[in-house]
BALOMAR-160812 format. One record per residue (C-alpha): residue in three letters; residue number from 1; x, y, z. Coordinates in nm, 3 decimals, always signed. Example, Ala and Ser with C-alpha at 12.3 -4.5 7.8 and 13.67 -1.06 7.14 Angstrom:
2
+------+-----+---------+---------+---------+
! code ! pos !      px !      py !      pz !
+------+-----+---------+---------+---------+
!  ALA !   1 !  +1.230 !  -0.450 !  +0.780 !
!  SER !   2 !  +1.367 !  -0.106 !  +0.714 !
+------+-----+---------+---------+---------+
END
This chain:
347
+------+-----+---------+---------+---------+
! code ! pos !      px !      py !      pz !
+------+-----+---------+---------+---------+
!  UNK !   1 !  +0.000 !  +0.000 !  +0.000 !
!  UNK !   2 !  +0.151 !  +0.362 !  -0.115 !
!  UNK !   3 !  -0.117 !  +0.580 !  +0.021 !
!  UNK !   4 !  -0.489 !  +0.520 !  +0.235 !
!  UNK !   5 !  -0.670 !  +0.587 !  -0.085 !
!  UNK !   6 !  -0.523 !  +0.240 !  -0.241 !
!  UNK !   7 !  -0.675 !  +0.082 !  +0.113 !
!  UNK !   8 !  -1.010 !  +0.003 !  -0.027 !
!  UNK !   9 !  -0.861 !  -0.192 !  -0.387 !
!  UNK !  10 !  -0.649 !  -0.403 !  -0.139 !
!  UNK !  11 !  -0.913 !  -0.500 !  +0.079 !
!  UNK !  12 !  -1.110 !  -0.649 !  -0.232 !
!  UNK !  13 !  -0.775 !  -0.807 !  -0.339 !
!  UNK !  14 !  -0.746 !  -0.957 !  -0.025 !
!  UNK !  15 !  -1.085 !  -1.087 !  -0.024 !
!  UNK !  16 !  -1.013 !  -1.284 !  -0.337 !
!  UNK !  17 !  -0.682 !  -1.421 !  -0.290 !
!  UNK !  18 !  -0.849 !  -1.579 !  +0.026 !
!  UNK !  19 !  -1.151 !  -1.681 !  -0.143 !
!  UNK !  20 !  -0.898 !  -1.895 !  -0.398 !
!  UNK !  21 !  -0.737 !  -2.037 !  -0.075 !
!  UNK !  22 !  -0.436 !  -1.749 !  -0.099 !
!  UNK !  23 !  -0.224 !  -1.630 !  +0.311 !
!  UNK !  24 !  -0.243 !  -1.313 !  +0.234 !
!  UNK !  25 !  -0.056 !  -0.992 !  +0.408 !
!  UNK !  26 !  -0.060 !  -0.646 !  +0.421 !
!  UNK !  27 !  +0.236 !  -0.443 !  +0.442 !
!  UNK !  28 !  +0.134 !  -0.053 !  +0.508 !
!  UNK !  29 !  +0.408 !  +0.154 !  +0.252 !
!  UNK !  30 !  +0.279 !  +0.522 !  +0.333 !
!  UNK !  31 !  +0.462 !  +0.901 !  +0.386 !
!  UNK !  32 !  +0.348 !  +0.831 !  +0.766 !
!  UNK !  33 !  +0.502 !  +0.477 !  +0.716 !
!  UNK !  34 !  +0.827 !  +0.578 !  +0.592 !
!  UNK !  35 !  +0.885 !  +0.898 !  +0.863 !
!  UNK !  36 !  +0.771 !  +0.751 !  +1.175 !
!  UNK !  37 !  +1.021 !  +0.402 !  +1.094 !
!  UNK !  38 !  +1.283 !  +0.675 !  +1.000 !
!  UNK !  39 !  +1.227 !  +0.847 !  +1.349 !
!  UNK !  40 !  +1.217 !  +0.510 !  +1.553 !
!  UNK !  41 !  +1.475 !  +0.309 !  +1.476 !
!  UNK !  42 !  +1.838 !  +0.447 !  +1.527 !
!  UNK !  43 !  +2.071 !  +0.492 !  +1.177 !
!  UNK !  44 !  +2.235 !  +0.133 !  +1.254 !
!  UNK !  45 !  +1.967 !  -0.098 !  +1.261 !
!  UNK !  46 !  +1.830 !  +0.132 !  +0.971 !
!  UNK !  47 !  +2.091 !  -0.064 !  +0.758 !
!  UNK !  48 !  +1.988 !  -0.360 !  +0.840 !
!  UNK !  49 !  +1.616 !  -0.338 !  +0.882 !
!  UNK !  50 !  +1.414 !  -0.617 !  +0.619 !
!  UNK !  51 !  +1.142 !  -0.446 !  +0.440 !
!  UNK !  52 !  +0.917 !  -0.731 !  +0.510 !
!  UNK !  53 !  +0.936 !  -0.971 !  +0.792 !
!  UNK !  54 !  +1.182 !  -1.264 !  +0.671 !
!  UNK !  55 !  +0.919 !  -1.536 !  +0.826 !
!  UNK !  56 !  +0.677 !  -1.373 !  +0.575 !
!  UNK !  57 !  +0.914 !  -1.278 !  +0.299 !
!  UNK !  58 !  +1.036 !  -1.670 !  +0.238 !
!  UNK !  59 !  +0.719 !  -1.782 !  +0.224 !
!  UNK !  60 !  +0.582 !  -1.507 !  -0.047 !
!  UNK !  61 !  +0.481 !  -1.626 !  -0.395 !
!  UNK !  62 !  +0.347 !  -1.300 !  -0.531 !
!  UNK !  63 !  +0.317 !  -0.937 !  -0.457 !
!  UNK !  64 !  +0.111 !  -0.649 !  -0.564 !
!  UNK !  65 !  +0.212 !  -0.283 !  -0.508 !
!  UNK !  66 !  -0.090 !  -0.066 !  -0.507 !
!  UNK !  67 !  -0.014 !  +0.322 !  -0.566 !
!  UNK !  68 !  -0.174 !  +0.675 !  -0.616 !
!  UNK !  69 !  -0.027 !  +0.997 !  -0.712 !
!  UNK !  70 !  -0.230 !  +1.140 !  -0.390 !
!  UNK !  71 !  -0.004 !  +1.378 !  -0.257 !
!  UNK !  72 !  +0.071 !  +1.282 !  +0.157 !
!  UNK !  73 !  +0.204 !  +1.586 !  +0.347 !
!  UNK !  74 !  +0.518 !  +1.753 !  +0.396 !
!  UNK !  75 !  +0.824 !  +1.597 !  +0.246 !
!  UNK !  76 !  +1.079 !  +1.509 !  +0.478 !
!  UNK !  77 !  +1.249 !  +1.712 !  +0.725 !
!  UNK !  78 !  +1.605 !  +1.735 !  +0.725 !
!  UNK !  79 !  +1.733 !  +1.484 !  +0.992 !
!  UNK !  80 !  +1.479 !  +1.223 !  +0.796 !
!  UNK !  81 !  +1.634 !  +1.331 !  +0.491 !
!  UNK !  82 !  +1.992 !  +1.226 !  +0.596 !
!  UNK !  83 !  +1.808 !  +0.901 !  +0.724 !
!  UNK !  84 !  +1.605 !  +0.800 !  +0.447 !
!  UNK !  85 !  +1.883 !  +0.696 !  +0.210 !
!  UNK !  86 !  +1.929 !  +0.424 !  +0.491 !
!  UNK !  87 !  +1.588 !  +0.285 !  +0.463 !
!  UNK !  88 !  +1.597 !  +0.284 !  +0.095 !
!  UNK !  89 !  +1.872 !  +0.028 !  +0.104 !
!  UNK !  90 !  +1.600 !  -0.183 !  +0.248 !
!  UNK !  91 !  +1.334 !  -0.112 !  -0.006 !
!  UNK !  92 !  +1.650 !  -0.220 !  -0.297 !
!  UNK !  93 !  +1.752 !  -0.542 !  -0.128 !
!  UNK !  94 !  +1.403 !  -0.676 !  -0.127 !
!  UNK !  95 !  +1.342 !  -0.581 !  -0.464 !
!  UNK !  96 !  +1.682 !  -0.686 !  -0.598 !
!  UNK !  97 !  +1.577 !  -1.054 !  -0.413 !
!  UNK !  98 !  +1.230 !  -1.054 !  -0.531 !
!  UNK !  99 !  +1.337 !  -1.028 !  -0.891 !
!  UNK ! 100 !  +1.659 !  -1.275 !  -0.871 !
!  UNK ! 101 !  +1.363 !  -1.554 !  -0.737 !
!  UNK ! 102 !  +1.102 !  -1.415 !  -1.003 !
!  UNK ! 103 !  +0.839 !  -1.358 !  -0.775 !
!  UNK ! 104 !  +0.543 !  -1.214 !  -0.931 !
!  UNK ! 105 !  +0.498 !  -0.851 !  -0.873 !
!  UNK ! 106 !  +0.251 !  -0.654 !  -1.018 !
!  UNK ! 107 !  +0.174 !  -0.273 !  -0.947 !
!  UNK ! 108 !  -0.102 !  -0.145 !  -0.995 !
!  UNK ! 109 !  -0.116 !  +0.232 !  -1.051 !
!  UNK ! 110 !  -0.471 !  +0.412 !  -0.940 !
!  UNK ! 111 !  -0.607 !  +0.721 !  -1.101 !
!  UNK ! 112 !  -0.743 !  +0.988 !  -0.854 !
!  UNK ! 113 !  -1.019 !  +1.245 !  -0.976 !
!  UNK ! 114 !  -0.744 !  +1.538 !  -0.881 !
!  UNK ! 115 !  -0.520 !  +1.409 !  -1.163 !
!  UNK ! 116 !  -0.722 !  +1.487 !  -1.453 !
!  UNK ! 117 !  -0.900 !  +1.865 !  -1.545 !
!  UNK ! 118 !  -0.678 !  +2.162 !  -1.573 !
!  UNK ! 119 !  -0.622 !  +2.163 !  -1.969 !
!  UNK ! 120 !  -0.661 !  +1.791 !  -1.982 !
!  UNK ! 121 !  -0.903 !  +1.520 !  -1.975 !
!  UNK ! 122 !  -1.175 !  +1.614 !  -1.763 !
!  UNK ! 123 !  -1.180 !  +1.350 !  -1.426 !
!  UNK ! 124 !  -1.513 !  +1.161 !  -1.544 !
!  UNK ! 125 !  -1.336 !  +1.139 !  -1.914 !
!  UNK ! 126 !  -0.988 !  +1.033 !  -1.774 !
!  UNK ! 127 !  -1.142 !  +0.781 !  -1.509 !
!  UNK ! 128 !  -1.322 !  +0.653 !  -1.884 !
!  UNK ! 129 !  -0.965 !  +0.634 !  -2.007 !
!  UNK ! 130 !  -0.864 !  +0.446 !  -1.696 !
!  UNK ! 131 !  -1.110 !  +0.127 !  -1.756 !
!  UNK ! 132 !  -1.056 !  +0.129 !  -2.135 !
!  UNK ! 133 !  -0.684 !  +0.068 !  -2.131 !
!  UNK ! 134 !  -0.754 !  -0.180 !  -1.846 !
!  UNK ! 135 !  -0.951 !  -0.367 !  -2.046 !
!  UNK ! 136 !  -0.784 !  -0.344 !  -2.386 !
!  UNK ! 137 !  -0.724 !  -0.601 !  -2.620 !
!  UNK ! 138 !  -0.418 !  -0.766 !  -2.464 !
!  UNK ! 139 !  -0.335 !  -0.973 !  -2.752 !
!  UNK ! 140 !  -0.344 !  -0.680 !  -2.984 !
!  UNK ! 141 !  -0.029 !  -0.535 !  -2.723 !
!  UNK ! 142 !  +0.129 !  -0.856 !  -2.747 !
!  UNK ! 143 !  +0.143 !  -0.808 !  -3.171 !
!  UNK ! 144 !  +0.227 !  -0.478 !  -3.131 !
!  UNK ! 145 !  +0.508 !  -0.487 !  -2.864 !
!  UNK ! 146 !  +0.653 !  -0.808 !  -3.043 !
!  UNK ! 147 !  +0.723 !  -0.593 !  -3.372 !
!  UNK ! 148 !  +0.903 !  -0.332 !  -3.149 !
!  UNK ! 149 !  +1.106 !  -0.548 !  -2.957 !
!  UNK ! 150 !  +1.217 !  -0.738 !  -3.313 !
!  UNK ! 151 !  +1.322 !  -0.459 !  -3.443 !
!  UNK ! 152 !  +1.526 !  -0.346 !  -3.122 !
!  UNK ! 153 !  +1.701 !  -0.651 !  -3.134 !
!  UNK ! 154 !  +1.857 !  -0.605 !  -3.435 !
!  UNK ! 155 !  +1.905 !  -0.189 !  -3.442 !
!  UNK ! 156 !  +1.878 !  -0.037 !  -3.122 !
!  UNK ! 157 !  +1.992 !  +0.289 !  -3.136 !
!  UNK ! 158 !  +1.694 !  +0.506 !  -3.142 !
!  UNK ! 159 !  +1.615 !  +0.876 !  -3.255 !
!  UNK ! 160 !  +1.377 !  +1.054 !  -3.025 !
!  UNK ! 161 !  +1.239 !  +1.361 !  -3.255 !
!  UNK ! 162 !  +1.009 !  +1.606 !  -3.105 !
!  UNK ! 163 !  +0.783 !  +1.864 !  -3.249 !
!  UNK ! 164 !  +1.005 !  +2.170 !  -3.222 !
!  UNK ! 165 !  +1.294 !  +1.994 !  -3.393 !
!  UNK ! 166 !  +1.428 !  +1.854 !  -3.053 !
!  UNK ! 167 !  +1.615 !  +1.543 !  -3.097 !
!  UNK ! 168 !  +1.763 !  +1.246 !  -2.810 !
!  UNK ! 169 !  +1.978 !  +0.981 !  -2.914 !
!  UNK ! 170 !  +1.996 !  +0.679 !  -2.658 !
!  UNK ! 171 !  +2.051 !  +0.326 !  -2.743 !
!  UNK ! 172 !  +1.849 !  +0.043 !  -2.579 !
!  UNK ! 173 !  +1.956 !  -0.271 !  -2.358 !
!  UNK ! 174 !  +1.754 !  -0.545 !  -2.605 !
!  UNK ! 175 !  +1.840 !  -0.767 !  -2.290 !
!  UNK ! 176 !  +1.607 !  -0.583 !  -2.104 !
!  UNK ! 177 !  +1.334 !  -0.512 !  -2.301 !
!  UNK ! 178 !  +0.960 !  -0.606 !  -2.255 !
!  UNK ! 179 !  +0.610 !  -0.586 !  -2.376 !
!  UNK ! 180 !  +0.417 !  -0.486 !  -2.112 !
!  UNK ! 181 !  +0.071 !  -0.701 !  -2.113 !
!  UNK ! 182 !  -0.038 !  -0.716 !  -1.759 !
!  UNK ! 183 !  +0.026 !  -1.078 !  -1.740 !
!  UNK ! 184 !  +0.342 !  -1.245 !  -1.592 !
!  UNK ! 185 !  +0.293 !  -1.592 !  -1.723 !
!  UNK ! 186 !  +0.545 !  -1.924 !  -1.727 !
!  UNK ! 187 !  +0.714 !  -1.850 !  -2.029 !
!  UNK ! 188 !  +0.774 !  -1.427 !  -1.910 !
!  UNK ! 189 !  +0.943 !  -1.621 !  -1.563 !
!  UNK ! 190 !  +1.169 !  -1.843 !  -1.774 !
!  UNK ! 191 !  +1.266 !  -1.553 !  -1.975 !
!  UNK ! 192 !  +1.359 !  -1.345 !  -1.631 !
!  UNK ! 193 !  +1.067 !  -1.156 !  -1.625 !
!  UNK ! 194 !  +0.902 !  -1.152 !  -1.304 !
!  UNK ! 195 !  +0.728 !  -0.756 !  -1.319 !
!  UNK ! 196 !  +0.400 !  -0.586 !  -1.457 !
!  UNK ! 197 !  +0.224 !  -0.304 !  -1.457 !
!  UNK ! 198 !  -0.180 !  -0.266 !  -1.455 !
!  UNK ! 199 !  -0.274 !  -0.056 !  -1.676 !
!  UNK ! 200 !  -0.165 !  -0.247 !  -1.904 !
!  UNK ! 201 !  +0.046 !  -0.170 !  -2.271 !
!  UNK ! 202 !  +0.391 !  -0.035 !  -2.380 !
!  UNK ! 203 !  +0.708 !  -0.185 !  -2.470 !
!  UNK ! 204 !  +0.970 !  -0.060 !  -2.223 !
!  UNK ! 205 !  +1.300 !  -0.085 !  -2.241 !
!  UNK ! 206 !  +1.637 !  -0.024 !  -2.013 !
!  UNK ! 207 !  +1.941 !  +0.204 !  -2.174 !
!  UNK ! 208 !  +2.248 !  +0.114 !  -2.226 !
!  UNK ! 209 !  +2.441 !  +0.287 !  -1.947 !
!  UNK ! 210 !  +2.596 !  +0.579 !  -2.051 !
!  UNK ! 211 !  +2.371 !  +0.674 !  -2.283 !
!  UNK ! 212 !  +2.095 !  +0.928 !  -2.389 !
!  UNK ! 213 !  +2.243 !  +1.253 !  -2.501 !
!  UNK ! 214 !  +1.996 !  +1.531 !  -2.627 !
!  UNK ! 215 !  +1.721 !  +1.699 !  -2.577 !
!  UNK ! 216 !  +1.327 !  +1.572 !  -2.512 !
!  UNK ! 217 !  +1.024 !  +1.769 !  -2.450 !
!  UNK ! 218 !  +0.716 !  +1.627 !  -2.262 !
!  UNK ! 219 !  +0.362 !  +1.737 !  -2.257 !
!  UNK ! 220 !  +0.374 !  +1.787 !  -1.860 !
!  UNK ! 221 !  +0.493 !  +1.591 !  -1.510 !
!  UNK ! 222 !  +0.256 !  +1.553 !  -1.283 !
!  UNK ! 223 !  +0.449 !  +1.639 !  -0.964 !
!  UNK ! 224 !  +0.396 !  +1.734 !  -0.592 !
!  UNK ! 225 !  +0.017 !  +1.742 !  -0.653 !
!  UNK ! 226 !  +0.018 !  +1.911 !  -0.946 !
!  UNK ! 227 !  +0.073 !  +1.938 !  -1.280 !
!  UNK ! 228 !  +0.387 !  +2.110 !  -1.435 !
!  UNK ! 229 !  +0.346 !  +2.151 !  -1.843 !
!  UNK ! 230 !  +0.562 !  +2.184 !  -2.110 !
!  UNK ! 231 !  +0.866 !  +1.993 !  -1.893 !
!  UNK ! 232 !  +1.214 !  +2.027 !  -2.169 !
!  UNK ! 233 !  +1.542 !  +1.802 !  -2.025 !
!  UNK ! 234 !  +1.883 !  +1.802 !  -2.187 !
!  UNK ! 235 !  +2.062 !  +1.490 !  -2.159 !
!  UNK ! 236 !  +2.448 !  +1.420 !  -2.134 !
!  UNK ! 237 !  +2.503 !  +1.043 !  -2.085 !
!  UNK ! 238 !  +2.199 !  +0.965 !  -1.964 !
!  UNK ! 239 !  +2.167 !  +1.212 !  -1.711 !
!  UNK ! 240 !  +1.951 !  +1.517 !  -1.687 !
!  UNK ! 241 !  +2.215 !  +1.805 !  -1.681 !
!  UNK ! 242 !  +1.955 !  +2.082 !  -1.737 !
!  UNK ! 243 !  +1.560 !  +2.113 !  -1.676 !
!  UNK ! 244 !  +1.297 !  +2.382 !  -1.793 !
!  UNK ! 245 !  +0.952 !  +2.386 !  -1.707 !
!  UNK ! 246 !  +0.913 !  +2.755 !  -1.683 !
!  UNK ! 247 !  +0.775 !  +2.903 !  -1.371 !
!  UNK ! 248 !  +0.767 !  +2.539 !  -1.195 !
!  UNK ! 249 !  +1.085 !  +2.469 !  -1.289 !
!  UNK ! 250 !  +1.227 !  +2.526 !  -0.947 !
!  UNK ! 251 !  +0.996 !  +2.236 !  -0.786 !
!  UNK ! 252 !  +1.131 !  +1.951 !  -1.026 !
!  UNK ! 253 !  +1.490 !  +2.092 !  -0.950 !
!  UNK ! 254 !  +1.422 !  +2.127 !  -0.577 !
!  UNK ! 255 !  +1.335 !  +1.758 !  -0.553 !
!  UNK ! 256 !  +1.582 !  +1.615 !  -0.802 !
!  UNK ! 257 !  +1.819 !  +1.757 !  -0.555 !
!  UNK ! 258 !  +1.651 !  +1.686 !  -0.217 !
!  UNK ! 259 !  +1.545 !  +1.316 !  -0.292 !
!  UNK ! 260 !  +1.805 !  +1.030 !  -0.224 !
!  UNK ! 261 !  +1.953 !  +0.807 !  -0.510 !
!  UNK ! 262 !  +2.025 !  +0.911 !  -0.875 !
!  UNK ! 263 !  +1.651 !  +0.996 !  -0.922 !
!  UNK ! 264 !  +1.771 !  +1.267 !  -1.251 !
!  UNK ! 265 !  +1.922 !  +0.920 !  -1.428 !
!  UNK ! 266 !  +1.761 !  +0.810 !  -1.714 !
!  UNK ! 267 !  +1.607 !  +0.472 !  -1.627 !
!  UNK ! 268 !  +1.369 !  +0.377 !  -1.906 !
!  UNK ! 269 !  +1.263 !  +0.423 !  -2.228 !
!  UNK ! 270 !  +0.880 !  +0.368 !  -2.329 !
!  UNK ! 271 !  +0.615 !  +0.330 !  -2.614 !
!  UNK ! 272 !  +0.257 !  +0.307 !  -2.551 !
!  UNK ! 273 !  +0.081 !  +0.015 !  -2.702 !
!  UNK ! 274 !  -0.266 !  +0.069 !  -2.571 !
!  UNK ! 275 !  -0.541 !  +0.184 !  -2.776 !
!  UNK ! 276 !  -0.763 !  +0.321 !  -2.506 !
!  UNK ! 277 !  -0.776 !  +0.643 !  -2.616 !
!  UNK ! 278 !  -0.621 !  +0.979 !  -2.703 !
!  UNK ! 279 !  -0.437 !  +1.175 !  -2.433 !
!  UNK ! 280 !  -0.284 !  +1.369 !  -2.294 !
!  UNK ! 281 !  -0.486 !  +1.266 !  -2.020 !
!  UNK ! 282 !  -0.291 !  +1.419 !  -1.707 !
!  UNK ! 283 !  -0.211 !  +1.103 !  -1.529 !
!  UNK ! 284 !  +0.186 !  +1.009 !  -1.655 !
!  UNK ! 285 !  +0.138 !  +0.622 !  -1.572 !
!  UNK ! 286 !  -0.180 !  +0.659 !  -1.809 !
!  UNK ! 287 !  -0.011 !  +0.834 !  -2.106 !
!  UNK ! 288 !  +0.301 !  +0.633 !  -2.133 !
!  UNK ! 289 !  +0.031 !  +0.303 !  -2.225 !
!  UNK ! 290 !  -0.107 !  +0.513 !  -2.478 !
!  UNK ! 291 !  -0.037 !  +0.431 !  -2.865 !
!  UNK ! 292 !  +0.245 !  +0.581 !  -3.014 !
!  UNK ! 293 !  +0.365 !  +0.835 !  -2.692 !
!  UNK ! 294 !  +0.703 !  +0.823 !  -2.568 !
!  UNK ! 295 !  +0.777 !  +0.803 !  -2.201 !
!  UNK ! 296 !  +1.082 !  +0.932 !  -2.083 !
!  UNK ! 297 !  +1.185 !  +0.762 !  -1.692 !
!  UNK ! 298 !  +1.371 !  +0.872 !  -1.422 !
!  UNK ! 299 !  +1.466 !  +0.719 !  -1.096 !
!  UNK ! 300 !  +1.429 !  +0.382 !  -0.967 !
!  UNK ! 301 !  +1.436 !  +0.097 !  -1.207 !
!  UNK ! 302 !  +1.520 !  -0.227 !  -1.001 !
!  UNK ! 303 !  +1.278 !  -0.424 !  -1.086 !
!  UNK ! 304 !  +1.304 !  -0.385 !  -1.433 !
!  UNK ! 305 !  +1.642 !  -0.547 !  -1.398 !
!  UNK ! 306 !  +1.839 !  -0.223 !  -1.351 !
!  UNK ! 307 !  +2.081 !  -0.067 !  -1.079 !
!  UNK ! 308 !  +1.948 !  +0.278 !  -1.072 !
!  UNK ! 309 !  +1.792 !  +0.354 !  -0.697 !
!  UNK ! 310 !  +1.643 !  +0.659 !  -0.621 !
!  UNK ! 311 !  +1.343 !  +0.760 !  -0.358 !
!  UNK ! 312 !  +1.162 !  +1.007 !  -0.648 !
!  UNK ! 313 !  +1.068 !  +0.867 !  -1.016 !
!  UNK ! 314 !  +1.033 !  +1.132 !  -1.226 !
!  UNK ! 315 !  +0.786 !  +1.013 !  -1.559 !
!  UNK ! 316 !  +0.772 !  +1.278 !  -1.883 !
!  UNK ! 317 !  +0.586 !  +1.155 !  -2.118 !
!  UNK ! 318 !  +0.544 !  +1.322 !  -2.482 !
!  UNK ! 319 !  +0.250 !  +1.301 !  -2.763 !
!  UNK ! 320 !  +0.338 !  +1.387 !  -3.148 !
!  UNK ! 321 !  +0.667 !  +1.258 !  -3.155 !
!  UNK ! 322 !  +0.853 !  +1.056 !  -3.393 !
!  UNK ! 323 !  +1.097 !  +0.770 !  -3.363 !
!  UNK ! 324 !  +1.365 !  +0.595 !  -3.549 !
!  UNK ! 325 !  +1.587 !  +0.307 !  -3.555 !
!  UNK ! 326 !  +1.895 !  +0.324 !  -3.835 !
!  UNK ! 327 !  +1.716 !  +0.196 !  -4.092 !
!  UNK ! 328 !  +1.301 !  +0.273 !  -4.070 !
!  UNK ! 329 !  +1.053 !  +0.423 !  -3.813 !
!  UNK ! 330 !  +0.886 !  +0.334 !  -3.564 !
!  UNK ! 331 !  +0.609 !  +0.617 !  -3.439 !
!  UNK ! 332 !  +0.548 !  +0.890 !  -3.690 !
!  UNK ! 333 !  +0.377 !  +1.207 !  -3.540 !
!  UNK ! 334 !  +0.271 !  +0.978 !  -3.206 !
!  UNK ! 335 !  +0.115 !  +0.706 !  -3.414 !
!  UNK ! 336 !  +0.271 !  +0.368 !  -3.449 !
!  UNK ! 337 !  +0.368 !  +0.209 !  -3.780 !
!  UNK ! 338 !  +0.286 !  -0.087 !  -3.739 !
!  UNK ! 339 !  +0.357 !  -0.433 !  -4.002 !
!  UNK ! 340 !  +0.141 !  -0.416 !  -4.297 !
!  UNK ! 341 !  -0.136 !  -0.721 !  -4.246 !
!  UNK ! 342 !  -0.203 !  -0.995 !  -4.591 !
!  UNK ! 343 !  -0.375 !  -0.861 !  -4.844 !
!  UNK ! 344 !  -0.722 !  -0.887 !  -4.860 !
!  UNK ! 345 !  -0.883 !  -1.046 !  -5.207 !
!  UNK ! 346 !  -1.186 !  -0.904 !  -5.355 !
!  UNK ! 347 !  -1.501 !  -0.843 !  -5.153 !
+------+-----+---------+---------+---------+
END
């Protein structure tokens, strides 16, 4: 649990995964969570404290990480700050252990009315948005995500351009790359692939370290509460070096500095697969499973089978852009170009 709001969605999990004969536990992962354990416990056994119980840990066969966007207070006050980098060691062992014995974990991202409005979807027509790309055709991802990650197997340096002649040049780890269909089945653990995301649809990929050099502009960041538009990064070896967001620029830069980690490291690349709808909607996690929009990542990406750890994830994601390998394309003005299907005969 990130926040109280995602309470009520894990009660009703709960209720299933008993129902289907499931020991299920709760683990409480909320701002008042984090501060009082950083207050408690002395900076020693900080280092050493298990983020869940080891008796309950070694006996875990899945887990589900239920967040919102629901802004929870103040951030952290300066003797928790110095702290918290302690704590997140924690938070990275388990993950690094739950992926090395591919146990399923799925996260599961809620929208919150607050989100949408303010230039963008309105909250009824973004909470539409919501249940549409959770119930999209999955198999139609699958296609789609499978031509991607062909051709970024074979070519995969890519050419991020944006509308106002920007242009990012990163190259992708092909090793860890994956279409992201909501389901984590036999084959996806065999394959080292033990993480999803609900909702459900883009092809996501890991760069190759050291890379990313450029410039990207997104539509917006949705950040402290609210949303900052127009968000433009310059990139030197994968690393944010400047940031411009106008007026609000300050509060990205502000927490890029304050947060522990390498949270202004480039930690994912993304193309929506999902045809839900057309954005931008306001809600980042909802965008980047649109069709044909390019997420930018920042922060954390353990699970995904990286090293970057970081206590803020920054997400910019961008409509209208266009993408290229070497040798063809692969969105043109935020649509996808997808394979050509047979040939139909007459009639």
């Amino acid at each position: 649990l990130f926040a109280p709001i995602a309470l009520e969605l894990a009660e009703a999990i709960l209720v299933e995964a008993e129902a289907c004969g499931a020991v299920t536990h709760l683990r409480p992962w909320s701002r008042n969570v984090i501060l009082r354990t950083l207050d408690r416990y002395p900076p020693d056994q900080l280092d050493n404290l298990p983020f869940i119980p080891a008796a309950i840990d070694e006996r875990l066969t899945a887990a589900v990480l239920i967040t919102s966007n629901l802004v929870q207070g103040s951030p952290p006050n300066p003797a928790q700050q110095e702290r918290l980098p302690r704590f997140l060691q924690s938070v990275s062992r388990w993950k690094q252990s739950a992926r090395n014995r591919g146990l399923r974990y799925l996260h599961v991202g809620l929208p919150h009315r607050g989100e949408f409005g303010q230039g963008y979807l309105s909250p009824e027509a973004g909470i539409d948005a919501f249940w549409r790309c959770m119930t999209a055709d999955l198999e139609q991802i699958r296609r789609r995500g499978e031509h991607l990650l062909q051709i970024v197997r074979t070519e995969p340096e890519l050419v991020i351009r944006g509308r106002n002649q920007t242009e990012l040049r990163v190259s992708l780890d092909s090793a860890h790359a994956a279409v992201g269909d909501g389901i984590i089945s036999e084959d996806d653990l065999r394959a080292g692939r033990s993480t999803e995301a609900l909702p459900a649809g883009s092809f996501t990929a890991l760069p190759v370290a050291g890379t990313g050099d450029g410039v990207f502009e997104a539509d917006y960041t949705f950040s402290s509460g609210r949303h900052i538009p127009r968000v433009r990064v310059v990139l030197r070896q994968g690393r944010i070096v400047e940031l411009d967001a106008g007026s609000d620029g300050d509060v990205i830069r502000e927490q890029l500095a304050r947060e522990a980690g390498d949270p202004d490291m480039l930690s994912s690349v993304s193309i929506g697969l999902n045809s839900g709808g057309p954005g931008p909607t306001g809600r980042p996690e909802l965008d980047s499973v649109l069709a044909g929009v390019v997420t930018l990542d920042f922060g954390n990406n353990e699970l995904l089978g990286g090293n970057v750890k970081s206590t803020f994830n920054l997400s910019l994601p961008a409509h209208g852009l266009t993408v290229r390998t070497r040798t063809r394309s692969l969105v043109v003005g935020g649509r996808l170009v997808l394979p050509k299907g047979p040939k139909r005969g007459p009639g």
